[in-house]
N, C-alpha and C positions, 0 to 999 in steps of 0.2 A: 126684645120686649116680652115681657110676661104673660100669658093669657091667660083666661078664667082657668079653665081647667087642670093647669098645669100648680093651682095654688094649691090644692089638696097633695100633691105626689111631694114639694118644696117641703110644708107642713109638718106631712109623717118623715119625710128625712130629717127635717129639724128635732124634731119629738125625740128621735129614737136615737140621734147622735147625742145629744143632750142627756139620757138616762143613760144610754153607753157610758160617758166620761163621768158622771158620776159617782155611776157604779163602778168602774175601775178604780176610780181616784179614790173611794172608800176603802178599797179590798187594801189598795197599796200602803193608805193611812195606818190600816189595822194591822199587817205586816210590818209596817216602820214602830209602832208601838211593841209589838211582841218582840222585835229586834232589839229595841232598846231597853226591855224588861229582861233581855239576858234570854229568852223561851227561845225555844226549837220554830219555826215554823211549820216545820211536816213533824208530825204527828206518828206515832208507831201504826196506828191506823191507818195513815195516808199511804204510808210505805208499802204497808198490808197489799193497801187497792192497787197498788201503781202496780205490783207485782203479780195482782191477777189479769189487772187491765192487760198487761204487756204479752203476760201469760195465753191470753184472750185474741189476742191480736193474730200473734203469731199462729197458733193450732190453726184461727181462722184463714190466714193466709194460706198456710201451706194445705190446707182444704181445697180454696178454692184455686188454688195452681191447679192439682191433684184432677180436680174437676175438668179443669180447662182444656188439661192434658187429656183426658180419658176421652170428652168431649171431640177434640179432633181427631184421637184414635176411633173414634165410632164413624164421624164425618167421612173419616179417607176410608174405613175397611166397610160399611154398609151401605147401606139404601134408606139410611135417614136422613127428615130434612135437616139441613145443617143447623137453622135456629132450633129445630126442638131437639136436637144430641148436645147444644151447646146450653139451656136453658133447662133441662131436666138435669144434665152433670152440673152443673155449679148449686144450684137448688140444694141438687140430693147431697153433695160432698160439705156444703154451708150446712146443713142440718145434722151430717154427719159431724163435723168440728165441732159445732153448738152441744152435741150430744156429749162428746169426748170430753171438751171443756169442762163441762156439768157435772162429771164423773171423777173425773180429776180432784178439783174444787171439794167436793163433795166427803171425797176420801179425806180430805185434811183437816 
């Protein structure tokens, strides 16, 4: 059985599953059109981003290893608390990548 309160939380799932599908069932529409017009669907643009995105991704990743790593090097060889060697290294190495990224980018 249903109760009051539970009809508002029903509601906004309904609402939001409902602009979900379609919203997708558009995007897929407008795809099936450009398919059948013979057109590219990616874009030299999109290509562009995919290759910064991924670009992006990566530098960020191997940052915050880099971090993680340094991090329990500080952990095991000093006298710091372990959340703040492991929260100051990922921080500083994520703002480091961010910065590299940026430069990279930049230069092209």
């Amino acid at each position: 059985m249903i109760e009051f309160w539970q009809i508002p939380f029903i509601i906004a799932f309904v609402i939001t599953g409902t602009v979900t599908i379609f919203y997708l069932r558009n995007q897929h529409r407008e795809k099936l059109e450009l398919i059948n017009k013979g057109e590219s669907i990616l874009h030299q643009d999109a290509l562009q981003q995919m290759k910064f995105r991924t670009l992006s991704k990566g530098i960020i990743s191997i940052s915050l290893a880099l971090g993680i790593f340094i991090a329990h090097l500080l952990e095991t060889y000093t006298a710091l608390i372990p959340i703040v060697s492991y929260i100051s290294m990922i921080l500083l190495f994520f703002g480091i990548g961010s910065l590299v990224f940026y430069y990279i980018v930049k230069n092209k």
